[in-house]
VEXDREN-2710 file (C-alpha; in Angstrom, 1 decimal):
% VEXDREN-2710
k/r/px/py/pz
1/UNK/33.9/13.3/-32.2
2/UNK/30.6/11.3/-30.5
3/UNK/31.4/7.7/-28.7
4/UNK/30.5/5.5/-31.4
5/UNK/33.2/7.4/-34.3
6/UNK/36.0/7.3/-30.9
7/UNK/35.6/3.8/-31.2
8/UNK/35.4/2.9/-34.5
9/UNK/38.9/5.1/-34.6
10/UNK/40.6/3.1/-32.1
11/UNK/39.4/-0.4/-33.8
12/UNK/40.4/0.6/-36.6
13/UNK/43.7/1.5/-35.2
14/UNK/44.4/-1.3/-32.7
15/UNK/44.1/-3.7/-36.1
16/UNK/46.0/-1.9/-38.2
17/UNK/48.3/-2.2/-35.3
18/UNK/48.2/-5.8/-34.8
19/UNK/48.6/-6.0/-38.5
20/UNK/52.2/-4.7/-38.5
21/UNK/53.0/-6.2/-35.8
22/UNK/52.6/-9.3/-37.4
23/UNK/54.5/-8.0/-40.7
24/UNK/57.1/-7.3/-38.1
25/UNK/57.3/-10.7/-36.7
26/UNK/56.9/-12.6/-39.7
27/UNK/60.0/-10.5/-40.9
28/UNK/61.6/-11.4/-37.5
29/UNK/60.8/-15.2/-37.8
30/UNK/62.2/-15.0/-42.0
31/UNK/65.3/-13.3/-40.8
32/UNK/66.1/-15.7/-38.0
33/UNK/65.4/-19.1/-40.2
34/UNK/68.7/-20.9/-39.9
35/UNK/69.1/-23.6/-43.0
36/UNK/72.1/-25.9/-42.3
37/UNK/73.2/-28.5/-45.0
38/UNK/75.3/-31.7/-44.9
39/UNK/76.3/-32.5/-48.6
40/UNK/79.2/-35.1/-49.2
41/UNK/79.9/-37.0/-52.8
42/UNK/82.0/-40.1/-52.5
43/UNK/83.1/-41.2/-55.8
44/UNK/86.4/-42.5/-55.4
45/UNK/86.2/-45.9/-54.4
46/UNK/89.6/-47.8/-55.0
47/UNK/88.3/-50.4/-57.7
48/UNK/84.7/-49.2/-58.1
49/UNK/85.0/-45.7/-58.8
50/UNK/81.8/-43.5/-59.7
51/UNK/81.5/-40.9/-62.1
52/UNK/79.4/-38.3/-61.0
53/UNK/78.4/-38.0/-57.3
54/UNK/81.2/-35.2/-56.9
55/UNK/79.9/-33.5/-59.6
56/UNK/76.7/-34.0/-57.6
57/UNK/77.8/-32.5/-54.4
58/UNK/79.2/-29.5/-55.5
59/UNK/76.3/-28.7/-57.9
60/UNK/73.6/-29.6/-55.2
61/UNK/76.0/-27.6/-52.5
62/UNK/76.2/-24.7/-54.9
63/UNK/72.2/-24.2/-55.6
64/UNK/71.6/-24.6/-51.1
65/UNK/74.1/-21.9/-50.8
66/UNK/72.2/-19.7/-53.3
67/UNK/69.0/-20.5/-51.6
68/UNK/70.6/-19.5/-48.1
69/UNK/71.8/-22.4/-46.8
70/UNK/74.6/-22.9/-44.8
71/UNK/76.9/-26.0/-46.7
72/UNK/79.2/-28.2/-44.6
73/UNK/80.7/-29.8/-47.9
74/UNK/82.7/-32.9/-48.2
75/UNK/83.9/-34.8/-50.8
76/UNK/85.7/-38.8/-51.2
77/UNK/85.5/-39.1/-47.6
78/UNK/87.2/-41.6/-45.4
79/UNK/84.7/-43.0/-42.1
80/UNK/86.3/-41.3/-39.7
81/UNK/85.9/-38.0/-41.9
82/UNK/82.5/-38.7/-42.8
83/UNK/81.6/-39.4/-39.2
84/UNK/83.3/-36.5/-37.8
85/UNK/81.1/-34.1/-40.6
86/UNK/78.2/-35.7/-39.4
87/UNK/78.6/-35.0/-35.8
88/UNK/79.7/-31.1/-36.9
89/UNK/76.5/-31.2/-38.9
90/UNK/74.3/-31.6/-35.9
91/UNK/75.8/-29.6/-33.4
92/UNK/75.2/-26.5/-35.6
93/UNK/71.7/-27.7/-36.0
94/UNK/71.4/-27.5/-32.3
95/UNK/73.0/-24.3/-32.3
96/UNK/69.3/-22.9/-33.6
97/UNK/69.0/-24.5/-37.0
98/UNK/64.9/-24.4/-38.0
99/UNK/65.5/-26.7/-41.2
100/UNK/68.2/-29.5/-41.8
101/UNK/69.1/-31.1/-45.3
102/UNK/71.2/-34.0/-45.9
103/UNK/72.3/-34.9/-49.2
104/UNK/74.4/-37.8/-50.0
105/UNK/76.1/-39.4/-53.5
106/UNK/78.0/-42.1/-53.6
107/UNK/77.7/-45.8/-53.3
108/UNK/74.8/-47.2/-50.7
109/UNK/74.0/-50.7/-49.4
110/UNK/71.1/-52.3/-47.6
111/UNK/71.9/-55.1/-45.4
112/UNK/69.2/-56.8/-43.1
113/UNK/66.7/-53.5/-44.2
114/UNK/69.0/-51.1/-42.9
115/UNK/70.5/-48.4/-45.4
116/UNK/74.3/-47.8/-44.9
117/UNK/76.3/-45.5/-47.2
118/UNK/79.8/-46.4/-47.7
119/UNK/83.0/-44.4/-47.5
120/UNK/86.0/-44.5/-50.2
121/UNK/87.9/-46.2/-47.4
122/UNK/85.5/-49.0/-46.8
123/UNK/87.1/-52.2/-46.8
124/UNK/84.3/-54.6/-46.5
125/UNK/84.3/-58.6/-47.0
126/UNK/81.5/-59.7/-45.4
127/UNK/78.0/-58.5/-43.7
128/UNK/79.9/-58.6/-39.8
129/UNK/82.4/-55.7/-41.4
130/UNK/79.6/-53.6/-42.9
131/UNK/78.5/-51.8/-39.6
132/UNK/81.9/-51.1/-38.5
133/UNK/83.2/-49.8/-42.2
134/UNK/80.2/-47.6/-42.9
135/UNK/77.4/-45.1/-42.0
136/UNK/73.7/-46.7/-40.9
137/UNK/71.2/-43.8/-42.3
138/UNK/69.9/-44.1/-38.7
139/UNK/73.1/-41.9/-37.4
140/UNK/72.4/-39.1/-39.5
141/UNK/68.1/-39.0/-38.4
142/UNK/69.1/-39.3/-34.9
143/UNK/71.2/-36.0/-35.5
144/UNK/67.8/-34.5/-37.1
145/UNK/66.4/-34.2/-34.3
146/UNK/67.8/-30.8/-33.3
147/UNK/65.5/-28.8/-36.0
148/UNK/62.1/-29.5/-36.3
149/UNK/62.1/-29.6/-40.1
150/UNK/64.3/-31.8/-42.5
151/UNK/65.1/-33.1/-45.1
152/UNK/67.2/-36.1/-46.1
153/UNK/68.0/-36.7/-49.6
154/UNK/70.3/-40.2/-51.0
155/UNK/71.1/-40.7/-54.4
156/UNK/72.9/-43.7/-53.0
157/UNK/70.7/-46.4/-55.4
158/UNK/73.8/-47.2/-58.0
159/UNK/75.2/-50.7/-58.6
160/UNK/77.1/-52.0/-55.7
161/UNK/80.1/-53.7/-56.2
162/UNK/79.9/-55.2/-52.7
163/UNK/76.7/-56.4/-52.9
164/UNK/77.9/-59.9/-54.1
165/UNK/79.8/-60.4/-51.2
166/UNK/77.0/-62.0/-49.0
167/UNK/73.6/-63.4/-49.7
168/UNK/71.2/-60.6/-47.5
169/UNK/72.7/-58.1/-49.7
170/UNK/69.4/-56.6/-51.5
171/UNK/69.7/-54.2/-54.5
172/UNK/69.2/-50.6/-53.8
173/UNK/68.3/-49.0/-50.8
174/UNK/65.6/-50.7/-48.2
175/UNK/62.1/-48.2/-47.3
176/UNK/62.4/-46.5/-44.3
177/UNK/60.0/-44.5/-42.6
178/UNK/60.7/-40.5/-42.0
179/UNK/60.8/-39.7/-38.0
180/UNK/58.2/-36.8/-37.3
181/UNK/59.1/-33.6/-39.0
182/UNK/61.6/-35.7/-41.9
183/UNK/61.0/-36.4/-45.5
184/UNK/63.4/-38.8/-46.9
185/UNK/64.0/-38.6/-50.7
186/UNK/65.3/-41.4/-52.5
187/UNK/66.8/-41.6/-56.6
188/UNK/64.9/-44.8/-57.4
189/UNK/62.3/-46.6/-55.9
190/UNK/62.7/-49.2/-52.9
191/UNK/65.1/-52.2/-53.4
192/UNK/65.7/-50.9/-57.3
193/UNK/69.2/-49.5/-58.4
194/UNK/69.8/-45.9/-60.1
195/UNK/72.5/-45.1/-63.1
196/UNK/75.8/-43.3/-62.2
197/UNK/74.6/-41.5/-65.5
198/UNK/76.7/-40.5/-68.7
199/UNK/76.4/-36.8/-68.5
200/UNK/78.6/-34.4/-65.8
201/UNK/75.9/-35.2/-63.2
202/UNK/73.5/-38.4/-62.3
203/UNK/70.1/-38.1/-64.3
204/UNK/68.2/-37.6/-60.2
205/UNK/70.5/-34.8/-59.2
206/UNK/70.3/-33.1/-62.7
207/UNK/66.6/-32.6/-62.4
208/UNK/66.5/-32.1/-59.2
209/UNK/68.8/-29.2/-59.6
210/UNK/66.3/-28.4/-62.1
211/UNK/63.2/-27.6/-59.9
212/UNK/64.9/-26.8/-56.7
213/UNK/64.7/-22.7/-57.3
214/UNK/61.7/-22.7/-58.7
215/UNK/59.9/-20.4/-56.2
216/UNK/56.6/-20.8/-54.6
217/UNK/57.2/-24.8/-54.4
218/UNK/56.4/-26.8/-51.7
219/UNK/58.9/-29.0/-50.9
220/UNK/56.9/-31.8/-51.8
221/UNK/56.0/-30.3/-55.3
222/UNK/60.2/-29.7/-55.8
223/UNK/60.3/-33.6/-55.9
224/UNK/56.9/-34.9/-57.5
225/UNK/58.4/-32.8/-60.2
226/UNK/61.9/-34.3/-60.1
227/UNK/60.2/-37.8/-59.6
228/UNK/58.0/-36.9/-63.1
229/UNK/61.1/-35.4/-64.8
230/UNK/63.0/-38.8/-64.3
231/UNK/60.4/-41.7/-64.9
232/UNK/59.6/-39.7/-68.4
233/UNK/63.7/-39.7/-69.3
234/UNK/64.2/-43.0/-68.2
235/UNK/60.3/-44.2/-69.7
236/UNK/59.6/-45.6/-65.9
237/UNK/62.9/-47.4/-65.4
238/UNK/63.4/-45.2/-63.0
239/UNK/60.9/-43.7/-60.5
240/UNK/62.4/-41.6/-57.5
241/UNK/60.7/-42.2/-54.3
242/UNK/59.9/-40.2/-51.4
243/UNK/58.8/-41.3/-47.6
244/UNK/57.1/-37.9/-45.8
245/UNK/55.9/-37.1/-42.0
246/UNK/56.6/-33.4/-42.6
247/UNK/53.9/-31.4/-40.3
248/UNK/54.8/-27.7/-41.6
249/UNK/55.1/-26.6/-45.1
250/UNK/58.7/-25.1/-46.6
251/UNK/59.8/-23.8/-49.5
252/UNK/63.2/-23.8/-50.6
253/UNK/62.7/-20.4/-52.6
254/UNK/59.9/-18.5/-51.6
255/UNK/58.3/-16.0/-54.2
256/UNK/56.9/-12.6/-53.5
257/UNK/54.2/-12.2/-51.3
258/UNK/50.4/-11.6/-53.1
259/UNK/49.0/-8.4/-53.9
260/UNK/45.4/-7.5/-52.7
261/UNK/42.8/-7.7/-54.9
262/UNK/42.3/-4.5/-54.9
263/UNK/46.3/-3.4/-55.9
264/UNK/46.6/-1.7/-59.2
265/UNK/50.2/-1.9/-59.3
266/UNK/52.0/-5.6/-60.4
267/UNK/55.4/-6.3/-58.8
268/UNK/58.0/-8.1/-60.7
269/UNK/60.3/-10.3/-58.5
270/UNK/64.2/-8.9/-59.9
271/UNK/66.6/-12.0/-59.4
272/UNK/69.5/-11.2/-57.2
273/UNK/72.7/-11.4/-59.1
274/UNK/73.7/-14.8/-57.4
275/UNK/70.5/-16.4/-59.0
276/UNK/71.9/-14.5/-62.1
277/UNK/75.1/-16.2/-62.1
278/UNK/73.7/-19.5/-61.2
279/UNK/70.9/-19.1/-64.4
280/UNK/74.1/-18.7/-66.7
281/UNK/76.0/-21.6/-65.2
282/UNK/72.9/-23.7/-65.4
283/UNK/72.8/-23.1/-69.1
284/UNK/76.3/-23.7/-69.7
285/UNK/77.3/-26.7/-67.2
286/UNK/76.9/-29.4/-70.0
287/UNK/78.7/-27.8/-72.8
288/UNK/80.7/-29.0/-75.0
289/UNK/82.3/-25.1/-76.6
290/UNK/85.1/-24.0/-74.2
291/UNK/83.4/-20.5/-75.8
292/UNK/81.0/-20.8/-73.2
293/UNK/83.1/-21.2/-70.2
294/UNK/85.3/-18.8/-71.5
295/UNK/82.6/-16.4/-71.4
296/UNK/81.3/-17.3/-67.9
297/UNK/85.3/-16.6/-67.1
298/UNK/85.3/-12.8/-68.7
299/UNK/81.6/-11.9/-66.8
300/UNK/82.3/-13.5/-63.3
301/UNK/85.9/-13.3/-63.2
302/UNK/85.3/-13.9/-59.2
303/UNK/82.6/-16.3/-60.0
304/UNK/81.2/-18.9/-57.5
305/UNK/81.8/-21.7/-60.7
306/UNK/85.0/-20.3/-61.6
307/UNK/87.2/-23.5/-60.7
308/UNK/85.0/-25.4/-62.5
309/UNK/84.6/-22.7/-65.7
310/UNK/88.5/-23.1/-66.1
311/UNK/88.8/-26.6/-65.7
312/UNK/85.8/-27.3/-68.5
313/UNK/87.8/-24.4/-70.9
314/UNK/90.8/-26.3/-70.8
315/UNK/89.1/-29.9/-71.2
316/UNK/87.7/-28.8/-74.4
317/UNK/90.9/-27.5/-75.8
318/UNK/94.1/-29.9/-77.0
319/UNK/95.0/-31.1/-73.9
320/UNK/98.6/-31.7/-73.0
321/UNK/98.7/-35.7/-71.9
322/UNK/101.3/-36.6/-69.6
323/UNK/101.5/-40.1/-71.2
324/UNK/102.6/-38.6/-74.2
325/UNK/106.8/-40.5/-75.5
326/UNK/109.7/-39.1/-73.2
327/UNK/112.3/-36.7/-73.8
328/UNK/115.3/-37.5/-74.9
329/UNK/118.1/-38.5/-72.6
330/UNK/120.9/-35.8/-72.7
331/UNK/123.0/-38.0/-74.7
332/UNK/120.7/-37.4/-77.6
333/UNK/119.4/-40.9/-77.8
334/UNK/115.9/-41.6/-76.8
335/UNK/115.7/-43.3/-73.5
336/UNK/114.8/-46.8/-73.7
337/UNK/112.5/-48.9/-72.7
338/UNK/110.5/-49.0/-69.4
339/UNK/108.5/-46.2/-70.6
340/UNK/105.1/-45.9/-68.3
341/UNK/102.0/-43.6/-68.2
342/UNK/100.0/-42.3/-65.4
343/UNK/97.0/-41.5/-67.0
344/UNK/95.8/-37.9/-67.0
345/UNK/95.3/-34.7/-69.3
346/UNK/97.2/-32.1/-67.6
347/UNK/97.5/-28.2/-68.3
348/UNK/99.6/-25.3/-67.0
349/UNK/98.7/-23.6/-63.6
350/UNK/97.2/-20.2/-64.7
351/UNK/97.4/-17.1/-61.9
352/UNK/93.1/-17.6/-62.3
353/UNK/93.5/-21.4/-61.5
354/UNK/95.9/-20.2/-58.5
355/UNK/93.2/-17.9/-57.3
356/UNK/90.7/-19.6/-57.3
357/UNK/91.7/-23.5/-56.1
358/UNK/93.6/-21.2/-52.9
359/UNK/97.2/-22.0/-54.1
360/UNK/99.4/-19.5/-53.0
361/UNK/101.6/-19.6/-56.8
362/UNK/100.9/-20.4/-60.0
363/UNK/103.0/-23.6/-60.1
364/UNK/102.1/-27.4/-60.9
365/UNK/100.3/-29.3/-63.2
366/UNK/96.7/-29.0/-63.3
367/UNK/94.8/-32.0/-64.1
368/UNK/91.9/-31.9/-66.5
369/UNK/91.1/-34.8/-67.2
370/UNK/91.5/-38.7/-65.5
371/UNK/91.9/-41.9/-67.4
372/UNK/89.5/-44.1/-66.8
373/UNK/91.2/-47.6/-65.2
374/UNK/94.2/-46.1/-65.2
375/UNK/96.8/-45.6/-62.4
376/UNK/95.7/-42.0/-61.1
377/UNK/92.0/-43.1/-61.2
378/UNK/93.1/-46.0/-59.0
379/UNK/95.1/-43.8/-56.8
380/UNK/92.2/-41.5/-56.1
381/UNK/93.8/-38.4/-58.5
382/UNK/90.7/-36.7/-59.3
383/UNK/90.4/-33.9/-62.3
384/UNK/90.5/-30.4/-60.4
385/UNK/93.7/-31.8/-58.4
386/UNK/97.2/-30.3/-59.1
387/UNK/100.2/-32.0/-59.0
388/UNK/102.7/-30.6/-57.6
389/UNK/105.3/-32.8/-56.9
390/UNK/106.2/-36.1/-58.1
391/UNK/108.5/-39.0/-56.5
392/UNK/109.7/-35.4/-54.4
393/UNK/110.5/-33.8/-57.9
394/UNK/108.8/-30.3/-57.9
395/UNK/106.4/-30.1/-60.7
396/UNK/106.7/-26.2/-61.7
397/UNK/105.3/-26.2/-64.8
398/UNK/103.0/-28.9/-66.7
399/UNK/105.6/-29.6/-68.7
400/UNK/108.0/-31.1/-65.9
401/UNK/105.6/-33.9/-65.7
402/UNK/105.8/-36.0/-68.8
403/UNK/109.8/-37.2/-68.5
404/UNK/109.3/-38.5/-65.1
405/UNK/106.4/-40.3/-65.9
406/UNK/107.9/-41.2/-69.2
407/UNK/110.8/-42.5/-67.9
408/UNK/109.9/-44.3/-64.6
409/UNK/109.3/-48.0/-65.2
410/UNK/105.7/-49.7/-65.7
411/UNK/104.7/-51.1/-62.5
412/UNK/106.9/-48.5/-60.2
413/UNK/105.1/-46.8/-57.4
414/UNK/105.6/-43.2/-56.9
415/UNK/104.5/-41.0/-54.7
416/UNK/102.8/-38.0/-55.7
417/UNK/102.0/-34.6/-53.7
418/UNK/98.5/-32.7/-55.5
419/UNK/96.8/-29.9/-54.2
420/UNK/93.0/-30.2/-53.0
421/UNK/90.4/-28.6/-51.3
422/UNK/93.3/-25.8/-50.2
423/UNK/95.4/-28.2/-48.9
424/UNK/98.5/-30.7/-49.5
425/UNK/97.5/-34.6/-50.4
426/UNK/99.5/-37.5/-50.9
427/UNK/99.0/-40.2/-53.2
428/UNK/100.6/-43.4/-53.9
429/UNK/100.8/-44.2/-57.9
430/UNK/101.4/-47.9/-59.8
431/UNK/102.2/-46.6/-63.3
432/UNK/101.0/-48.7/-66.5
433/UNK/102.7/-49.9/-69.5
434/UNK/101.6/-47.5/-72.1
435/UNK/99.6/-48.6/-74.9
436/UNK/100.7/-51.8/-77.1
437/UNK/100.4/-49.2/-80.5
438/UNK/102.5/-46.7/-78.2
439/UNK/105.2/-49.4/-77.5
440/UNK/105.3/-50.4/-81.1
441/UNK/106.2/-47.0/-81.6
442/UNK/108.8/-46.5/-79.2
443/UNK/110.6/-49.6/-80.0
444/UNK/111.0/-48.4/-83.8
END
């Protein structure tokens, strides 16, 4: 072999070299990304409850999971929780994060052109009580700063009950500007308010959930489409807004890499079965046939959705109210007057509900569905909780419910025990009169 083929040989094999060894540490550097999440809904707010930001935060948490991020996930969440998830949020980011998102639903307030979002335990009666009873937007940037990419998004632009309270109150949410490395996503546009929505999610969050697999999108493109997607639904009443000083690009799903030129052979990207699942529940999520969720039930009986699958089966059915008329006392004679309501569909406790809300029997009443402006909404009881005890009467079956609500007076507090999140919660109850056709009834 002469000089000049020795070196074309090892030139040719020092870049092929090199070459790998960049395949190797792009690998390396894809393997090692660390995506960290902060997603809490607040709907619960005693006397200005919201709809859907729950809804919201376990949809949005749902799709980040699928998309490899790491959730921290709270929901109705008093200051001092709120806070404390925020601190927990960064100190994983400095634990190695490379990209941080932040995604909040609930109400939000500008005071003074700061943002603040407010927990369900605000209590707030004037402009001096709204830094001590909620969260300035600037404590959750200055935990950004661990990662060197992030991402902040706050459909916090709904009407704001508070807002009337003092005159430097403006509507929405005031324009910030992104710290280096941030973009900062808003679901309306500066100083303009959003709708909680009619369907199961907030019109922002349901086409953001929309775009947000779509692979090979910038993460700019993932919200020019979402801000498109809104303005034409809501015919420009509503334009989402976005304030950028991103330096890198990032891709919340990233497709498969390009062939050469050259390649003869096309390569089809096969979803994993997680994106599978998450397809169906997408197509499903706002339907009205229990069918559906039955069948999402039979094909992921260990399903990521399947809490929410059961609960939406069982809403569509005949559900079993627990303000339906008393039983009868033992004597034989209906009990009399005082006759109240509490104001939720509830259903039995099935071994699959059990399983999957982490309760260790099948035992309670599961509630379905909340009254709007009645006394569980104004408690806090949410659809999803189960009751399991009620003025220290164990609630066994769904069943147990309806005589002790039926025959507690209107206007008694009670104390009721419901199961959450995997845990025990206590909630204090002002039952209602029932319905002046319903007393008409009674009294015949």
């Amino acid at each position: 072999m002469n000089t000049s083929l020795r070196s074309l040989t090892f030139i040719l094999f020092a870049a092929l070299s090199l070459t790998a060894w960049a395949d190797s540490r792009t690998q390396i550097a894809d393997a090692a990304e660390k995506r960290i999440a902060l997603v809490i809904g607040n709907s619960a707010y005693p006397g200005a409850p919201l709809k859907n930001p729950v809804n919201d935060a376990r949809a949005i948490a749902a799709k980040l999971k699928s998309l490899g991020f790491e959730v921290i996930q709270r929901e109705n969440v008093t200051l001092r929780e709120m806070s404390r998830a925020i601190t927990q949020f960064g100190e994983r980011l400095g634990r190695g994060g490379t990209a941080g998102l932040v995604y909040y639903a609930g109400h939000g307030m500008q005071v003074r052109g700061k943002n603040f979002l407010i927990p369900v335990d605000a209590q707030i009666t004037g402009e001096t009580s709204v830094r001590s009873e909620t969260i300035d937007v600037d404590t959750i940037l200055e935990q950004l700063n661990n990662s060197p990419l992030n991402i902040v998004i706050l459909d916090a632009c709904r009407n704001n009950p508070f807002e009337r309270r003092f005159r430097s109150v403006g509507g929405g949410l005031a324009q910030m500007d992104a710290p280096k490395g941030t973009l900062i996503a808003y679901a309306t546009a500066p100083g303009k308010v959003a709708s909680d929505g009619t369907g199961s999610n907030g019109l922002y969050t349901a086409e953001l959930l929309k775009v947000l697999g779509e692979p090979n999108l910038k993460v700019e493109e993932v919200f020019k489409k979402t801000r498109v997607n809104v303005a034409r639904a809501t015919t420009d009443q509503q334009i989402p807004w976005e304030a950028s000083s991103l330096t890198g690009d990032f891709y919340f799903r990233s497709g498969t890499k390009s062939q050469p030129s050259g390649a003869r052979l096309e390569s089809a990207r096969v979803q994993a079965p997680d994106e599978i699942e998450q397809d169906f529940w997408n197509r499903i999520r706002d339907s009205q046939d229990a069918a559906d969720f039955e069948t999402y039930l039979k094909h992921y009986p260990q399903g990521r959705f399947v809490a929410e699958a059961s609960l939406m089966a069982r809403k569509l059915k005949p559900a079993q109210q627990a303000s339906i008329k008393p039983e009868a006392s033992g004597s034989g004679t209906p009990r009399t007057p005082g006759r109240a309501i509490l104001g939720v569909s509830i259903q039995d406790v099935t071994e699959e509900n059990a399983k999957a809300f982490g309760l260790p029997q099948a035992s309670g009443a599961l509630v379905v569905e909340v009254a709007k402006g009645g006394p569980a909404e104004a408690a806090g009881i949410a659809a999803g909780d189960i009751i399991l005890k009620f003025n220290d009467q164990p609630i066994i079956k769904a069943s147990d419910l309806p005589p002790l609500v039926g025959t507690s007076n209107a206007g008694a507090e009670v104390a009721i025990q419901a199961w959450r999140n995997g845990a025990t919660k206590d909630f204090s109850a002002k039952l209602a009169a029932p319905p002046k056709e319903q007393r008409q009834r009674l009294s015949r």
